[in-house]
N, C-alpha and C positions, 0 to 999 in steps of 0.2 A: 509477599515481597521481602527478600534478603535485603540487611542495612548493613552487612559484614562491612568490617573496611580492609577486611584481608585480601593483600592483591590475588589476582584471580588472572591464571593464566588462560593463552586463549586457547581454545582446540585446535584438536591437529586437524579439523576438517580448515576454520574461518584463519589459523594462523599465517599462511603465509600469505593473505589477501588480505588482511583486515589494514596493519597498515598506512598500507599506498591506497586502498578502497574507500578514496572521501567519499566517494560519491553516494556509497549505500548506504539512502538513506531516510528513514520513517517520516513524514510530512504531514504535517497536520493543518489543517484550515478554522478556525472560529472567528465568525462578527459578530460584535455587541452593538446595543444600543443606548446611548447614552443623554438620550434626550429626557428620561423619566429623572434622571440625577439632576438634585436640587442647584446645582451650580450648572447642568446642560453637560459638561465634560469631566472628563478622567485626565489629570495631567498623566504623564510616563512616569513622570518622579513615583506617584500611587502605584503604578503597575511593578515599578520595578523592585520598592520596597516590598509589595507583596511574595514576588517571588523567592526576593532573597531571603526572608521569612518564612518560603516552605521549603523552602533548600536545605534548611537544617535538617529536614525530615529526611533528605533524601541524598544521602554520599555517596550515590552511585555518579550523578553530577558535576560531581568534583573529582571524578578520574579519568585519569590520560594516560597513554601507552607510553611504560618505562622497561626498559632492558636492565635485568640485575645486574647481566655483566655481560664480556663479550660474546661470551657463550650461550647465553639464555636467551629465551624468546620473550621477547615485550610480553607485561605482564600488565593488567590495568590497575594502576593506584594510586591516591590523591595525590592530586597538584598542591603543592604547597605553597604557587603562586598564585590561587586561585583569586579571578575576579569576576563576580557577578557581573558588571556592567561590560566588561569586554564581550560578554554572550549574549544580553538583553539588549536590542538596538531600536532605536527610534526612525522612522521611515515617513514620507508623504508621498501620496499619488500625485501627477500634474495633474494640472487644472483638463480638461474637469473631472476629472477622478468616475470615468465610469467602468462599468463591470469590465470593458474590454482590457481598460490598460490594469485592472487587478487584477486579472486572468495573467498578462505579461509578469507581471511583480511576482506572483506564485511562480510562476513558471522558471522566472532565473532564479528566484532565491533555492527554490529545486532543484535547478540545475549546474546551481555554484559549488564547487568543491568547498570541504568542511576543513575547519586549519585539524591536523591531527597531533602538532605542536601543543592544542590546547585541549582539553575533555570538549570532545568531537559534540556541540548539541548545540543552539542557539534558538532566541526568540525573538523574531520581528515585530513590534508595533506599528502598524501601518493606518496612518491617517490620511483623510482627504479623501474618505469615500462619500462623496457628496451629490454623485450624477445617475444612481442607481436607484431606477425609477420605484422597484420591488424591494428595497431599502429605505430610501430616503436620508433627507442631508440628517448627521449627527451620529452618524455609527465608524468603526473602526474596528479592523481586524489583527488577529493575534495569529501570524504564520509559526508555527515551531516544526524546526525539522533536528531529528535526533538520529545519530548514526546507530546503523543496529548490531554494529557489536559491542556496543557498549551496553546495551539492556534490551529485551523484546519488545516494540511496539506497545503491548500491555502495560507494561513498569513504565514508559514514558508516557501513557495517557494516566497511569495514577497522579502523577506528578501533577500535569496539566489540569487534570480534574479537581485536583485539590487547592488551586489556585480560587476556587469560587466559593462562596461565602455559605454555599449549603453543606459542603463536604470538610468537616475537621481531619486532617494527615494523623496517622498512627503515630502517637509519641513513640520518638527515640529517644534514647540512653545513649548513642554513640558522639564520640567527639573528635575533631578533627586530628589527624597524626601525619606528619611530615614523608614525605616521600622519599625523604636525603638517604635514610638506613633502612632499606627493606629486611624485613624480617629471616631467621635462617633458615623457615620452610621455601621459600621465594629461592635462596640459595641452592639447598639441598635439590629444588625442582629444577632449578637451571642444572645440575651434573646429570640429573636423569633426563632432561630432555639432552645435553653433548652427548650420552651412552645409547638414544635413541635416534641423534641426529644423522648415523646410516640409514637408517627404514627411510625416515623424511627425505635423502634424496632419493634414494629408490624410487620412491613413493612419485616425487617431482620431476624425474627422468620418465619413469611411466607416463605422467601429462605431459610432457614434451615431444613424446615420440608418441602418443593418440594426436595431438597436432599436427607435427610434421607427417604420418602417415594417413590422413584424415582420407583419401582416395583408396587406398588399402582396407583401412577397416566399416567402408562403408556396408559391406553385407554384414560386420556386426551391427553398426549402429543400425542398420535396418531392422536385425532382427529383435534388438531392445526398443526400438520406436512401434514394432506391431505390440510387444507385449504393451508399452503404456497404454496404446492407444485402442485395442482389443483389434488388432490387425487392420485398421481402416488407416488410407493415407491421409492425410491434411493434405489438402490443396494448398498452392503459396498464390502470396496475394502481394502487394505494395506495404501490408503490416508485419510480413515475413525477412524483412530482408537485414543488414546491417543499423543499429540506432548508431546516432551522432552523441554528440556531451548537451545536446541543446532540446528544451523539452516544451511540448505545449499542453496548457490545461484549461481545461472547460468545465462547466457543472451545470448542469438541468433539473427545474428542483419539480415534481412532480406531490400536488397535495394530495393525503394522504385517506383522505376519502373519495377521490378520486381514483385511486386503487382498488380501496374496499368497493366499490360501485363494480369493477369488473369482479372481482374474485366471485362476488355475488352471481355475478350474470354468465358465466363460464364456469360447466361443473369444475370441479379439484383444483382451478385454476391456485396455484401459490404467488405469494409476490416475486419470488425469481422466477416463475414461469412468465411472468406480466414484463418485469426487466428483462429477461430474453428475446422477448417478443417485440419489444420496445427499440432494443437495440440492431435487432434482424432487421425489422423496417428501415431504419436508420440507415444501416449498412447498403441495402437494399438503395435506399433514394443517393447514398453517395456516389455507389456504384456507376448508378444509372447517369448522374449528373457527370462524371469523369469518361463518361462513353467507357468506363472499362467491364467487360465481359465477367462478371463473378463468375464464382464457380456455383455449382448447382449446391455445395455441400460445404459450407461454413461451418468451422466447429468452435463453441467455447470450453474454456477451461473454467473450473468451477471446484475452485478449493471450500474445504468444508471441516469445521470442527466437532469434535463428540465429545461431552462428557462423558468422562469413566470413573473417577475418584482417584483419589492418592492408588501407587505413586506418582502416577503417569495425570493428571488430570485433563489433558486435551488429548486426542488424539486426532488426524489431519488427516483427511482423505482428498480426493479429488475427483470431476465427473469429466466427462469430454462430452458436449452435447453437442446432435447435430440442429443451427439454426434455423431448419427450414425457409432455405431465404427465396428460396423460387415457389413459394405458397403464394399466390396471389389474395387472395381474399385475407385481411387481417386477424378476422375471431378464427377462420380455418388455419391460420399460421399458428396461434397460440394453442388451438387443442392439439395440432402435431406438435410443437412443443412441449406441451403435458405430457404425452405419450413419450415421445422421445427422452425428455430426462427422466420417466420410468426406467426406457431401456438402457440409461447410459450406464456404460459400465464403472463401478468405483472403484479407486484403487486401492489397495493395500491400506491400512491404519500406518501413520508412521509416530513414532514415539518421539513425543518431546524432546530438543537439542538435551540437555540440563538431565536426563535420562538415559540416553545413549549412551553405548559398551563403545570402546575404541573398533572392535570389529564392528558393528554396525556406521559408527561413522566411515570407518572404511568404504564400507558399500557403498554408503551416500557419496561419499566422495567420487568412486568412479562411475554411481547412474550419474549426476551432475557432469563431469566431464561428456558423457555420451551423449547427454539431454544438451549441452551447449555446442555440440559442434553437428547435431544436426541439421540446423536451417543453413549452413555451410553444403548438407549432403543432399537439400533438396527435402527435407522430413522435417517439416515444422510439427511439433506437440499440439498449436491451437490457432487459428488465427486471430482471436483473441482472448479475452478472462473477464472473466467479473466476481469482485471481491465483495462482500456482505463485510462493515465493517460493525452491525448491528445501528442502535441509538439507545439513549436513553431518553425517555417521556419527560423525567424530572425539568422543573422549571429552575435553569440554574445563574447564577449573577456573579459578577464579578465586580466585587464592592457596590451592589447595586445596579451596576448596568447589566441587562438582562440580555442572554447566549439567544440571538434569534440564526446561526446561521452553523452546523457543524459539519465537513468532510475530510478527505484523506488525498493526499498525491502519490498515486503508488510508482514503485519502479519497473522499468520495462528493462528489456535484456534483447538482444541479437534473437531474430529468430519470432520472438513473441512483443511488437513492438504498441499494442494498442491494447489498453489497460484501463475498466469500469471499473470506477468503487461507488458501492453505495452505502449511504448513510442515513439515518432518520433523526432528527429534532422538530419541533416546536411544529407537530401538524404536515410537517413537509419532510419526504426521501427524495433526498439529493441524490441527482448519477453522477458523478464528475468523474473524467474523462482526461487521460497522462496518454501523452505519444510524443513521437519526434520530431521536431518541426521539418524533416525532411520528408517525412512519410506522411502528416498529416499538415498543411503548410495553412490550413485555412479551418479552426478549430472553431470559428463562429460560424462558419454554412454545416459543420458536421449538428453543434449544437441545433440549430433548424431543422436538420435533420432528423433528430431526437425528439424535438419539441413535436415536427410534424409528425412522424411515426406515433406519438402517443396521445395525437388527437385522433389522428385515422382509425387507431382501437378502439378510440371511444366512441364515437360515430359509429362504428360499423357495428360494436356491439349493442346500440340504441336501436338499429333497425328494426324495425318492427316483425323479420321473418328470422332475426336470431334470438329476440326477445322470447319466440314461440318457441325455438330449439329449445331454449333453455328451460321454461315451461315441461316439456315432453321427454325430460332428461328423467 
């Protein structure tokens, strides 16, 4: 992780969206329990000295989009009004503070635009979780959502993570520097981005006119939607269509030997082949409950990272699986699954943002225009995703009170509006579950859904004539 405090201009891909784009924005979930702390509670005043405590570690924190001049493009760097407390906020659930109305509280603090007046990042402390039966009264949660052009997802979970009492932050050397006088490379790059400011409209007349001619170039964008998708259409569904500003969130926490029990009992079974299978049914019983007709051929989307080493250290592909959602039998659903995401086809490695040649951002830029204005042409990419956010095992505290609960709120876009992340801590992989309160309007019958679907695996694969399949495998 870079501690530069040199302003850092944005790419010409996220520039001229970053901005006006509160809303993109990384969302993170942790409850603690604070009933082992010798006083029972955590005041805020604790939490928030902690934080502003690791804050020194981490200047990236403390920048906000400033323009050098009238000619340059916003460039990120420190506030020189910076105040911790305007970002770190204290919160209560009403009475009785159960899982549902937390679910609501995630949901709008996800869905509330971020000020971009200030370094786009905050942290909610939210008390009055006291009616959560798989909880219990004395725990509180820590919501942080951080916009992602200010750092990748990663560098904001470092932060986070180093808030607890097992992880020491990397000493810095760096010290805070006013914003008032940007330095003359910030200058010199504002004359080269006015001497490049022809390409940029070019650039932004080309996505105006892929807009306005979106029925003209529908046999391109057809013929870039077969190459993502290895020539297969996606069927569109009610998770296909326009998302709203308004978001709903759910989480299903599945224990983790209850996993291991299937992977055991289904040859090659992996745990994304178990969450596929999990969420098929799911979809499946939603389906059925809405009277509406699925299609035979659900597909997800399944982004996926690879170590490679320096320089490039990740590289990000993607699978398109088909869900087998008209598999009746549940263990037969999940070895067409296994099969299936053998055959699904991956796509291309794509090289780290922080890596990229301005030509290849180029590219990205127009597959993303083409990839956004398909479920417009009838070509949805998936009709849904599931994101692996990993976990860590480690038993971690914060001042003590101990991390029982960690997941993610991912963002959904036009087109791709119903979004699985999973996560694993403390014995339990969390699914939890981002959509748009217009497409999914009832986010606690989908969770039963979920919950049912992952008893019906289990059951079926106890039966005593798949117990023998698996024997004669």
């Amino acid at each position: 992780m870079t501690n530069s405090l040199m302003p850092s201009a944005l790419s010409a891909l996220t520039d001229p969206l970053a901005p006006s784009d509160s809303q993109s924005a990384a969302t993170f979930v942790l409850i603690y329990d604070q009933r082992p702390l010798p006083e029972g509670h955590l005041r805020f005043k604790q939490v928030l000295g902690r934080v502003r405590t690791r804050l020194q570690h981490f200047p990236q924190f403390q920048r906000l989009l400033r323009s050098p001049s009238l000619l340059g493009k916003p460039q990120w760097a420190l506030d020189n009004r910076f105040d911790v407390e305007f970002h770190v906020r204290h919160l209560a659930l009403p009475k009785p503070g159960d899982w549902r109305q937390f679910c609501i509280q995630v949901a709008r603090i996800h869905s509330r635009p971020l000020d971009m007046s200030r370094p786009p990042w905050e942290i909610n402390v939210v008390e009055g979780l006291d009616n959560i039966p798989w909880l219990g009264e004395g725990h509180f949660a820590m919501i942080c959502k951080v916009h992602q052009g200010l750092m990748d997802p990663q560098q904001a979970m470092d932060l986070i993570w180093s808030l607890h009492d097992e992880i020491s932050p990397a000493p810095s050397n760096s010290t805070r520097r006013p914003v008032a006088m940007l330095p003359v490379t910030a200058m010199l790059g504002s004359g080269l981005n006015f001497a490049l400011r022809p390409v940029e409209e070019a650039a932004a007349q080309t996505r105006n006119a892929l807009r306005r001619t979106s029925e003209s170039l529908s046999p391109i964008m057809r013929f870039y939607h077969g190459v993502l998708t290895g020539g297969v259409r996606v069927p569109y569904t009610r998770f296909n269509t326009d998302v709203s500003n308004y978001r709903v969130w759910q989480s299903y926490s599945m224990a983790l030997d209850k996993l291991g029990r299937l992977r055991k009992a289904v040859a090659d079974a992996e745990e994304s082949d178990i969450l596929l299978a999990v969420i098929s049914g799911a979809l499946r019983l939603y389906f059925e409950d809405k009277t509406e007709m699925a299609p035979r051929e659900l597909r997800a989307l399944m982004p996926s990272f690879t170590a490679t080493g320096e320089p490039a250290p990740l590289q990000a592909s993607r699978d398109i699986v088909d869900l087998a959602l008209h598999t009746d039998d549940p263990v037969e659903r999940l070895q067409q699954l296994i099969r299936n995401r053998a055959q699904a086809r991956t796509g291309s490695p794509v090289t780290p943002p922080d890596t990229r040649s301005p030509t290849r951002s180029m590219t990205d830029a127009i597959r993303l225009t083409l990839e956004a204005q398909r479920a417009k042409a009838g070509m949805p990419l998936a009709n849904t995703a599931l994101i692996d956010l990993g976990g860590d095992a480690q038993d971690l505290h914060l001042m003590d009170a101990p991390l029982v609960y960690f997941s993610g709120v991912s963002e959904i876009t036009n087109g791709l509006g119903l979004v699985h992340v999973a996560s694993r801590h403390n014995r339990y992989l969390n699914l939890s579950v981002t959509s748009c309160r217009e497409m999914l309007p009832d986010p606690d019958f989908y969770y039963e859904c979920l919950e049912r679907s992952f008893e019906e695996l289990l059951s079926a694969v106890a039966k005593p004539q798949n117990r023998k399949k698996k024997d004669n495998v």
